[in-house]
C-alpha atoms as one frame of an Amber mdcrd trajectory, in Angstrom:
protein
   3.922 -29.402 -26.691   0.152 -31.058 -26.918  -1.215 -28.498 -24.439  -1.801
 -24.663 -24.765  -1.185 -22.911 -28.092   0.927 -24.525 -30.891   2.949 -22.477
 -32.463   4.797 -23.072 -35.935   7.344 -20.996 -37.764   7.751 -21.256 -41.033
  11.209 -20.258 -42.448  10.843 -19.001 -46.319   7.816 -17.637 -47.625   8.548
 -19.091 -51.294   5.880 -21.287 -53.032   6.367 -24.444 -50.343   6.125 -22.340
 -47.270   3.526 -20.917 -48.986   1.767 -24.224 -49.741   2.834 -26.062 -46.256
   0.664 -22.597 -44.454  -2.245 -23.021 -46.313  -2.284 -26.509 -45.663  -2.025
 -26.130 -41.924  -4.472 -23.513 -42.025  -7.376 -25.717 -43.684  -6.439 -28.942
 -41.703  -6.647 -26.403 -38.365  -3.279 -28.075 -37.413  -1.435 -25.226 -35.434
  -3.270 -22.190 -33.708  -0.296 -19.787 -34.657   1.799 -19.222 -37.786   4.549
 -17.035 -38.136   5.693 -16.522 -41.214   9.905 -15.483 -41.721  11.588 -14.729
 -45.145  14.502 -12.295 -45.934  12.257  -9.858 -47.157   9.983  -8.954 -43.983
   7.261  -7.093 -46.543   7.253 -10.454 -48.043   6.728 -11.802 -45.385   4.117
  -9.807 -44.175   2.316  -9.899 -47.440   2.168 -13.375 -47.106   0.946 -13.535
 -43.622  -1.859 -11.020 -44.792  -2.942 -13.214 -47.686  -3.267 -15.739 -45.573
  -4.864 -14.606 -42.903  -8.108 -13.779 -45.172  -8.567 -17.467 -45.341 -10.382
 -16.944 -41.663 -13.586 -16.253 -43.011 -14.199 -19.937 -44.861 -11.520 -22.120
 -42.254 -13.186 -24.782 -40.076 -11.247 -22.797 -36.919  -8.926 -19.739 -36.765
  -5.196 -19.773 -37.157  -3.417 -16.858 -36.070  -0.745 -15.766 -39.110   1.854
 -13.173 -38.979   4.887 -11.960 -39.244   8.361 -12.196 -37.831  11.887 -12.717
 -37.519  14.373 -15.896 -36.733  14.872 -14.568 -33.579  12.004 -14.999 -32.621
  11.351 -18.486 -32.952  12.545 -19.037 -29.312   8.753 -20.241 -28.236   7.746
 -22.079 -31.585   6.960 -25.553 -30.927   7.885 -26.335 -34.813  10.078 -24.909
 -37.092   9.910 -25.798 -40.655  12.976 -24.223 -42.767  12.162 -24.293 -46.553
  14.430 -21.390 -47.266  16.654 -21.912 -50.085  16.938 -21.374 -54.130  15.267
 -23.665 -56.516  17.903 -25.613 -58.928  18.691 -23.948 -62.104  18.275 -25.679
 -65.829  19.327 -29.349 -64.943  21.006 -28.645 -61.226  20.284 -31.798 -59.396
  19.639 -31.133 -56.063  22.898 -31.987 -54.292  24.357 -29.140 -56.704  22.401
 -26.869 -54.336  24.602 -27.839 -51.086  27.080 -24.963 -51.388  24.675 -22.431
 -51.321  22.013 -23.928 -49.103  24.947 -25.130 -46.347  25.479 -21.384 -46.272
  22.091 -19.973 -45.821  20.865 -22.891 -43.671  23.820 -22.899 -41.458  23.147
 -18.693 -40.671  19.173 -19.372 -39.762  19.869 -22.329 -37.271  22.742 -20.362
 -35.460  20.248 -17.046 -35.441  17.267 -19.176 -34.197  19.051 -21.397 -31.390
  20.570 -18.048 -30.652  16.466 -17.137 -29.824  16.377 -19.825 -27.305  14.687
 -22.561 -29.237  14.089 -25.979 -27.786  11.530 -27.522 -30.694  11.770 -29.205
 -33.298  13.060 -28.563 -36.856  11.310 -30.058 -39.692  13.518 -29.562 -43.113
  12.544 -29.422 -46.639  15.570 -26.850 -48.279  17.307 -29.325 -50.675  19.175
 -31.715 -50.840  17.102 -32.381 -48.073  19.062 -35.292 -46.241  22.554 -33.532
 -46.016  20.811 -30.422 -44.728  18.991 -32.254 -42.069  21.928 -33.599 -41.175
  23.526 -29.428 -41.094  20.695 -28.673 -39.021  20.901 -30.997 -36.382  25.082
 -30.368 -36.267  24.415 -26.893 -35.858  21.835 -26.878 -33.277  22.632 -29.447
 -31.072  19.613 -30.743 -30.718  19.189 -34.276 -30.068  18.421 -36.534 -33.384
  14.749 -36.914 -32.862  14.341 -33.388 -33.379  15.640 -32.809 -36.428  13.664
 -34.178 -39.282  13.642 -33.954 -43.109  10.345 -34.139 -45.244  12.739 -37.170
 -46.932  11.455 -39.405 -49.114   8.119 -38.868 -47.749   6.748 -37.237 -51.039
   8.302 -39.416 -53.192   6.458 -42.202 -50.721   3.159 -40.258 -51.785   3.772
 -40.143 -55.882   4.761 -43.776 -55.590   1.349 -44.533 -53.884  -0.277 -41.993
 -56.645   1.377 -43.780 -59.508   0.171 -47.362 -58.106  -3.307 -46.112 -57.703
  -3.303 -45.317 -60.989  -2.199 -48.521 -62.322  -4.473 -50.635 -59.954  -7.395
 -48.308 -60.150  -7.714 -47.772 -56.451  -7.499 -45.266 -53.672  -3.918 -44.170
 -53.170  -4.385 -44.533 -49.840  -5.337 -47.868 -49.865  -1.348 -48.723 -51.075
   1.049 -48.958 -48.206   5.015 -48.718 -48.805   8.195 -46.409 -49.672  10.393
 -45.048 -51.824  13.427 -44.844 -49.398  16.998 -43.388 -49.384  18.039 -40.326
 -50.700  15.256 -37.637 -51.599  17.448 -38.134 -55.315  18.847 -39.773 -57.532
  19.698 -42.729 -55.921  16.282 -42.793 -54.387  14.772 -46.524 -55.273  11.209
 -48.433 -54.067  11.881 -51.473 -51.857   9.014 -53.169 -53.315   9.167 -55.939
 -50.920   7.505 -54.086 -48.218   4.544 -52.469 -50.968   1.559 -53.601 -50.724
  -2.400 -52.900 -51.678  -5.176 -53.592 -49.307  -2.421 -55.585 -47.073  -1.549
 -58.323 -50.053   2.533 -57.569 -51.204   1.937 -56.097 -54.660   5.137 -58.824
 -55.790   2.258 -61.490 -54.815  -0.532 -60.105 -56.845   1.257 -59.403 -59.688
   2.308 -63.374 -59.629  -1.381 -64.830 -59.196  -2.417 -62.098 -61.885  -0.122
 -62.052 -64.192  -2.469 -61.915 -67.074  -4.578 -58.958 -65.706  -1.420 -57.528
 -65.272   0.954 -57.977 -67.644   1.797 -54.437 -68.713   2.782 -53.246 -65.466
   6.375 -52.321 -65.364   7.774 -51.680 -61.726  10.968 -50.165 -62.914   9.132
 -47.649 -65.260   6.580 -47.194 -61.947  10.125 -46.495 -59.395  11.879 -44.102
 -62.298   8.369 -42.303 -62.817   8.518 -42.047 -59.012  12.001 -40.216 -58.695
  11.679 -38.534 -61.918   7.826 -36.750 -60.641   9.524 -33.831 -58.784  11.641
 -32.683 -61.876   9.002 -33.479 -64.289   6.477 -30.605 -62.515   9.998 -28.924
 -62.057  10.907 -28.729 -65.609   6.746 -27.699 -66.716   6.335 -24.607 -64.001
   9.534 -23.746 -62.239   8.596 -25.038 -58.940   7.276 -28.117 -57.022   4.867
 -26.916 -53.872   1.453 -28.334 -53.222   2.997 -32.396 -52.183   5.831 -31.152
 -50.528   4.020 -28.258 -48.235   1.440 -31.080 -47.383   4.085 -33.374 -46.668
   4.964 -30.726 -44.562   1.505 -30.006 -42.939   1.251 -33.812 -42.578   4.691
 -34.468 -40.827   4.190 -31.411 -38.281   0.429 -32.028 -37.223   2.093 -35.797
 -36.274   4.251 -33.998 -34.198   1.939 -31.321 -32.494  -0.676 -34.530 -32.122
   1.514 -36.906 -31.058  -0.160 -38.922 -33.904   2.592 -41.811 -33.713   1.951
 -41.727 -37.931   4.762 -44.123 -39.675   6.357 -41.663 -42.360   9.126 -41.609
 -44.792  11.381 -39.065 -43.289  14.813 -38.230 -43.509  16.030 -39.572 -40.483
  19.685 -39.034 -39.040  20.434 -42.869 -37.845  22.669 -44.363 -35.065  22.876
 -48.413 -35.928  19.920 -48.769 -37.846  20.014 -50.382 -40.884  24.043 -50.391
 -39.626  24.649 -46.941 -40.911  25.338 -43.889 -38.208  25.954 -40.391 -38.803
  24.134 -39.832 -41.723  20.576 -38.840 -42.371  18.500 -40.750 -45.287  15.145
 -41.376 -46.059  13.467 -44.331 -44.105  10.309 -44.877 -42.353  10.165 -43.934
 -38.785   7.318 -43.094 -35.876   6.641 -39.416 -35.758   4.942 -37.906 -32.247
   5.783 -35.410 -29.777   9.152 -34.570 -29.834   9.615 -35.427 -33.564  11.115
 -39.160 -34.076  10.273 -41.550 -31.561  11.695 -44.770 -33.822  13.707 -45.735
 -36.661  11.750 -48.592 -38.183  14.767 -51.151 -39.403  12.678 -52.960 -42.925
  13.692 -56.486 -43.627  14.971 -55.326 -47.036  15.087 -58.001 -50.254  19.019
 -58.572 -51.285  19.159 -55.732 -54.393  17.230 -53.195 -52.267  19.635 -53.357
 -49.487  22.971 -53.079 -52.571  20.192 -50.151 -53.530  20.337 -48.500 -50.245
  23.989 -48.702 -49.114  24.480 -46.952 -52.697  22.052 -44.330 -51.517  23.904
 -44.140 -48.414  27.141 -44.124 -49.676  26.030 -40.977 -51.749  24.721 -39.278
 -49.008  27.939 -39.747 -47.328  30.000 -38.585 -49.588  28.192 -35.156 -49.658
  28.455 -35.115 -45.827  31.984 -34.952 -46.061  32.219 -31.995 -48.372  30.439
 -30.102 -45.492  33.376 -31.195 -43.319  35.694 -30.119 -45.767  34.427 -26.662
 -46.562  33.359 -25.599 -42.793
């Protein structure tokens, strides 16, 4: 990985592979795409589409077709295969379903040989990052959910909007479970480098109408909101998607919110939750531990404690 031709695979050509191809296609972040869905004309329409981007892209991505087993030489593959919830299904309702179909592509694609790295955005995200890396074998680093790192984005969004600034000038995270239990250690937020908690103290005039709580529920509430108006959440995630992999094939050493499967940090192991960690060649170099305030760390070992919990139903029903 880093020299030759990068190749990506992208598992599920719904409305976030979709999203995450285009993406890659107009940042120029992979030279190959293959596109894989369980209807290969699908699949290939897809590929086709795409592929008429050429024409106005800064460079030229090859796009096409194929199957899982033929993921063998990817250097990235990004599974978003899965079903979208139904009415008010929270995500973790979708575990039965997605453990099944999840569980079938890893086995077919290590069966191809491959030695990459998975990234993972088929909900609920963290306990199927956690299926993926069981079931492949791979080591830890290379297994990586898309995590809280969207709900990292909104939160920045949100906070832009407040503050009337670029969203990129915010730094911080929503962490734990890509869910309910998600919350915003605000302790570690901050805009233009000053902690948010400080100018909201030496401003509390200018201020006053800024709600946090209101800003973290809007935060974990933004993915069912576009949810609940058009069926579907795509463009955020398949850039988080774009953003997480061209780390990877870059070696970019970008900090991220990903789901992360942890082994003593934060003193949790063998589970995978949202926190931020250094993304480069070979997926997760680091775990970055956060010196979290006293209610966000009750917040997270709640989160953690959920997460858990749906772990063990995947022991129970293999």
């Amino acid at each position: 990985m880093g020299k030759g031709t990068r190749r990506v695979a992208i598992v599920g050509a719904g409305m976030v592979g979709s999203a995450c191809a285009y993406s890659m296609i107009n940042q120029s972040i992979c030279d190959e795409i293959m596109i894989i869905d369980r209807t290969y004309d699908k699949a290939v329409a897809q590929a086709l589409d795409l592929s008429h981007c050429m024409e106005f892209a800064s460079t030229r991505t090859k796009v096409s077709a194929g199957t899982l087993e033929e993921c063998g030489d990817m250097d990235v593959v990004i599974l978003t295969a899965g079903r979208n919830p139904q009415g008010m299904e929270s995500r973790l309702e979708l575990l039965e379903e997605s453990k099944k179909i999840t569980g079938d592509i890893v086995n077919r694609i290590m069966a191809g040989g491959f030695d990459g790295v998975f990234v993972v955005a088929a909900n609920p995200v963290d306990i199927i990052t956690y299926l993926v890396r069981e079931v492949s074998g791979l080591p830890r680093s290379r297994v990586i959910g898309t995590g809280t790192s969207i709900d990292s984005s909104r939160l920045k969004t949100l906070l832009s909007d407040v503050f009337s600034i670029d969203p990129r000038s915010v730094q911080g995270y929503a962490l734990g479970e890509h869910g309910d239990s998600q919350f915003v250690a605000w302790s570690h937020v901050t805009i233009g480098g000053k902690p948010i908690l400080q100018i909201l103290s030496e401003h509390k005039e200018r201020f006053k109408e800024v709600d946090l709580e209101a800003i973290e529920r809007r935060t974990k509430d933004a993915g069912w909101e576009i949810f609940t108006r058009k069926g579907n959440t795509q463009f955020g995630i398949g850039n988080a998607l774009a953003y997480i992999t061209r780390s990877i094939l870059n070696d970019e050493h970008k900090i991220i919110a990903v789901s992360a499967i942890l082994d003593g940090e934060y003193g949790q192991r063998d589970l995978c939750i949202g926190v931020p960690a250094i993304v480069g060649k070979g997926g997760i170099q680091e775990v970055l531990e956060l010196n979290l305030a006293e209610e966000e760390e009750r917040k997270f070992l709640k989160s953690c404690s959920v997460i858990k919990e749906n772990i063990a139903k995947l022991v129970e029903t293999a």
